[in-house]
C-alpha positions in Angstrom: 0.0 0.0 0.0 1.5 3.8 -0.9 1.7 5.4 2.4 0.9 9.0 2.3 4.3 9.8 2.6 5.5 7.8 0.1 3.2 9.8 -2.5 4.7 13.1 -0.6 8.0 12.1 -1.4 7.2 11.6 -4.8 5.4 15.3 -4.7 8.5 17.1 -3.7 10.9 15.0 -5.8 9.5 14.4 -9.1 9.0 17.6 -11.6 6.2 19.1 -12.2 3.2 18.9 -13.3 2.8 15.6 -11.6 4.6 16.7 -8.5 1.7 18.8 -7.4 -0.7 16.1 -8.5 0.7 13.7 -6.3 1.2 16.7 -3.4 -2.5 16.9 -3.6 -3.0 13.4 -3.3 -0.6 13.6 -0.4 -2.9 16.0 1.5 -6.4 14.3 0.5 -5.1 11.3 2.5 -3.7 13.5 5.6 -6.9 15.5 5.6 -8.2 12.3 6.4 -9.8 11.1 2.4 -9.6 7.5 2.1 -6.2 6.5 0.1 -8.6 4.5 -2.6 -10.8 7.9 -3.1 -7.7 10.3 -3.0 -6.2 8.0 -5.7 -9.4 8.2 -7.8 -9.3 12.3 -7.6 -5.4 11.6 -8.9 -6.7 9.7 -11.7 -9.6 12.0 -12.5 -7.6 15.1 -12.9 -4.5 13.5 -14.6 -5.9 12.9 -17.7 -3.6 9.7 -18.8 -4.3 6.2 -19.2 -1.1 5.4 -17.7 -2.0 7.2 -14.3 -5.3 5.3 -14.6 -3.2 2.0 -14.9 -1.7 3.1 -11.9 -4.5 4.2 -9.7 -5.9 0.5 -10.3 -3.4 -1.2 -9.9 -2.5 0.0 -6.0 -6.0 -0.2 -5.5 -6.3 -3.6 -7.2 -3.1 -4.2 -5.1 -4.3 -2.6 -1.7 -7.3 -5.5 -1.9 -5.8 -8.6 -2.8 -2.2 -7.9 -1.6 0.8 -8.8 -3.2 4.2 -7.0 -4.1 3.9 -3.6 -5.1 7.0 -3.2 -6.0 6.7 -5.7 -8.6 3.3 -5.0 -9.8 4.7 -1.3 -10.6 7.8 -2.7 -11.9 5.3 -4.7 -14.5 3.2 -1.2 -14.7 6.7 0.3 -15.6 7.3 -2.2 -18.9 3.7 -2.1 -19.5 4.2 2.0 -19.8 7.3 1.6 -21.8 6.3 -0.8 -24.4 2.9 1.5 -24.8 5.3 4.5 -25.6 7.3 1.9 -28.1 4.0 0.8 -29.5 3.4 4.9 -30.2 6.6 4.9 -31.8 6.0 2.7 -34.1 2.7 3.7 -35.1 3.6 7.2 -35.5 6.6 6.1 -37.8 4.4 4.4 -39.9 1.5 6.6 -40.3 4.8 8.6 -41.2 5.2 6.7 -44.1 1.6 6.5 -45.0 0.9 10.4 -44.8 4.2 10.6 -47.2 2.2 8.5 -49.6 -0.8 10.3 -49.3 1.2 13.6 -50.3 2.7 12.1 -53.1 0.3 10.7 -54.8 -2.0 13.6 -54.7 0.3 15.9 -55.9 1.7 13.2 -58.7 -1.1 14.0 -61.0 -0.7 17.8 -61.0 3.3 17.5 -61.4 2.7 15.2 -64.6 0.0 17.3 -65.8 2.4 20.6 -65.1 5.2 18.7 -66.8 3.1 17.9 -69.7 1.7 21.5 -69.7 5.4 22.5 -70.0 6.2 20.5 -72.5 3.3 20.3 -75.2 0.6 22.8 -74.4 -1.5 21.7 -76.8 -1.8 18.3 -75.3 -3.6 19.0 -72.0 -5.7 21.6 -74.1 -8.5 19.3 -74.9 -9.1 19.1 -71.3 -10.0 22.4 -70.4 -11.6 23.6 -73.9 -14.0 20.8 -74.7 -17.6 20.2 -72.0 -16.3 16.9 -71.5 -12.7 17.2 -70.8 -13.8 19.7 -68.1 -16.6 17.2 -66.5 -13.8 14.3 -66.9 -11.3 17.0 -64.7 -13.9 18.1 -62.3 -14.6 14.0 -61.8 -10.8 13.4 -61.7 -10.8 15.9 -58.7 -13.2 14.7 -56.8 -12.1 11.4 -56.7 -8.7 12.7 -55.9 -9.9 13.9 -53.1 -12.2 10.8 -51.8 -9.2 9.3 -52.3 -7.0 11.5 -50.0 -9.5 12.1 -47.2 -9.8 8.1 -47.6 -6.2 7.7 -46.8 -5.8 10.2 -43.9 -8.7 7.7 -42.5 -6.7 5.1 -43.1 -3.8 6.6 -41.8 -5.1 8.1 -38.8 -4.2 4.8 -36.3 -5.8 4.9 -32.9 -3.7 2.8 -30.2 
């Protein structure tokens, strides 16, 4: 079980913000808060999954028994293989979003280059009623398709 001290140490040694979190926390229990409630306010105004982890985990702990040292030593790797987990997702959305850019902006780089090079080819397009209905179509699925990759690419973990 934490002790109040224990989460008053951590207040005065540990950086803030979370130092005055835990300060709080600290004080709930001395102004005589059960440790279970003042650990729920902690969780409540931290908003983090990983404090959440935490919060049940000592209380989880505090009813069955058991090591804490070892159940927030397993909390620890469980935190730091979530923040690998991120890495890795963010690295390849990375990718992804790369993709995206590139092949939207393929077509108008072709049809720049083409413009540059034979003017008369890409006329058509924009002189004739259905070259211009064939562009408008060609940018609107262009841009389904884009907003359908940022879904795609937009991971949630």
């Amino acid at each position: 079980m934490p002790s109040p001290s224990a989460l008053a140490m951590v207040g005065a040694e540990a950086q803030e913000p979370i130092a005055g979190e835990f300060k709080i926390t600290s004080d709930e229990i001395g102004f005589g808060l059960s440790i279970d409630n003042a650990l729920n306010n902690l969780a409540s105004r931290v908003e983090s999954p990983d404090m959440r982890y935490f919060v049940m985990a000592v209380i989880i702990q505090r009813e069955t028994g058991g090591n804490l040292a070892e159940l927030l030593d397993k909390l620890s790797e469980l935190v730091r293989e979530r923040f690998k987990l991120f890495a890795k997702v963010r690295v390849l959305a990375a990718e992804g979003k790369l993709s995206a850019w590139i092949l939207t902006g393929l077509p108008f780089c072709v049809a720049g280059a083409v413009q540059l090079l034979n003017p008369k080819y890409l006329a058509v397009l924009f002189t004739d009623p259905v070259g211009i209905r064939l562009v408008i179509g060609a940018m609107v699925l262009m841009l389904i398709g884009f907003f359908a990759m940022w879904r795609i690419i937009k991971i949630r973990v």
